[in-house]
N, C-alpha and C positions, 0 to 999 in steps of 0.2 A: 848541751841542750838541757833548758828546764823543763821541771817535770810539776806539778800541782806541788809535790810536797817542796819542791824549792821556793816557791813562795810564799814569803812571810803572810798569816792571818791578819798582821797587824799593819801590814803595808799599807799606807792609805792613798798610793798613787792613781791615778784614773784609769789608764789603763789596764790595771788587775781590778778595778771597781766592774769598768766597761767588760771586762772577759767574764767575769763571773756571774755578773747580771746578763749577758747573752749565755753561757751557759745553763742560767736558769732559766728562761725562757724556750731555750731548744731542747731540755727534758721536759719541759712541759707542753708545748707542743707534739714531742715523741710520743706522750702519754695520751694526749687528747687524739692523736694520728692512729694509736695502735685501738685507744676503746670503740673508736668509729669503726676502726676494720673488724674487730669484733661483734659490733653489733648488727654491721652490714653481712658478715658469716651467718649470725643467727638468723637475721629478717631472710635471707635469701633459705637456708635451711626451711625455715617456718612456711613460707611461701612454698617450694617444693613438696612439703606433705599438704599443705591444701591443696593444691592439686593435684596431688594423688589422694583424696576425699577422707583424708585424715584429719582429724582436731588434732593441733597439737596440746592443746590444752585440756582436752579429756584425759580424765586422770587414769584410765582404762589403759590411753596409747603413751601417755609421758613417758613411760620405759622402752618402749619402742623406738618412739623420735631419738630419745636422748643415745641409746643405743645403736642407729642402724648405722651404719660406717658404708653402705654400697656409693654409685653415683648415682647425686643429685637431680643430675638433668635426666635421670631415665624411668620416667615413670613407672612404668610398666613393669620396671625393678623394683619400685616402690612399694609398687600396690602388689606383686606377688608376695615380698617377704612379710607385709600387712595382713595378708591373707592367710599365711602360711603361722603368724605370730598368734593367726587369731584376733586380730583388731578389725580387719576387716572381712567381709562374707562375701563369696561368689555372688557375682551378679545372676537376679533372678531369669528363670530361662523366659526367652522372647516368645510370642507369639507365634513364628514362622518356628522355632525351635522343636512349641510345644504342639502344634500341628503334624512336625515329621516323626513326632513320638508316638501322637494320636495314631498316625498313620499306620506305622510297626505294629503297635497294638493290637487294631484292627486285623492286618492281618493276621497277626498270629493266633487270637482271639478265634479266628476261625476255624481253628487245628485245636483248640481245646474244649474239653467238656466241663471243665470246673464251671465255677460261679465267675460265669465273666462280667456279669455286671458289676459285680463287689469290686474287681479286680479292674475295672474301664473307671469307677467312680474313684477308687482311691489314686489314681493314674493322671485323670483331671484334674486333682487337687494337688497333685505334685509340685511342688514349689521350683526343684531345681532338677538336672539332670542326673546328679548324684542318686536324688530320691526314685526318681522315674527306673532307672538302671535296678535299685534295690529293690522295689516292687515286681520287678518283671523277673530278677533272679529269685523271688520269694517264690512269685506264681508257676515258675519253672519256663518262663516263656527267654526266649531267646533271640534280641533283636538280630543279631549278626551272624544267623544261622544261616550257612551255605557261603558266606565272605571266606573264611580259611580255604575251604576247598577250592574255588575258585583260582586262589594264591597258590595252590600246590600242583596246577598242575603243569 
């Protein structure tokens, strides 16, 4: 069996003209075949953090994208470790959210003598649930007072 190095460079027969020129051609196609899969990696990669409401091109989250190694198709994978890196921010609390907060408030509001209005206004302006929770552990109010007991008996 021949091998590349058994044929002379100098051969000038057609058939090692014809093999080597199809040799050139099928690493060159190899090459144009693997940068497309490449670029098709990246476009679908890039695609994936926009829908999970990330720029990949913010220079904020580029070490992010270029970092996250979870899966692709699972958003909600996506957007927690975005969330968790810090690139992306809890979505703000909803209306019915900030209604069943209002609610709590009020009642507990009822049970205290402090300055509840200070404490009802900085409450309203709460942006997320995180905040609303700190306000109410500031003011000493307690939304989920009587839920454990409940549990224990």
């Amino acid at each position: 069996m021949s091998t590349d190095d058994d044929l002379d460079p100098e051969d000038g027969s057609d058939l090692v003209k014809r093999l080597r020129a199809e040799l050139k051609e099928r690493d060159k196609r190899l090459k144009e075949s693997e940068a497309a899969a490449a670029e098709a990696a990246e476009l679908r990669r890039e695609r994936a953090f926009r829908r999970a409401g990330i720029d990949p091109d913010d220079p904020a989250a580029r070490y992010f994208v270029k970092g996250y190694d979870g899966d692709l198709d699972d958003l909600d994978s996506i957007k927690a470790a975005a969330i968790e890196a810090r690139i992306l921010q809890t979505a703000p609390v909803g209306a019915d959210e900030q209604a069943a907060h209002q609610a709590v408030l009020n009642a507990a509001a009822g049970a205290q003598s402090t300055n509840n209005e200070d404490i009802l206004a900085r409450l309203r302006s709460a942006k997320n649930a995180q905040e609303v929770a700190r306000i109410a552990h500031e003011a000493g109010l307690d939304p989920l007072q009587g839920i454990g007991s409940e549990l224990r008996r």
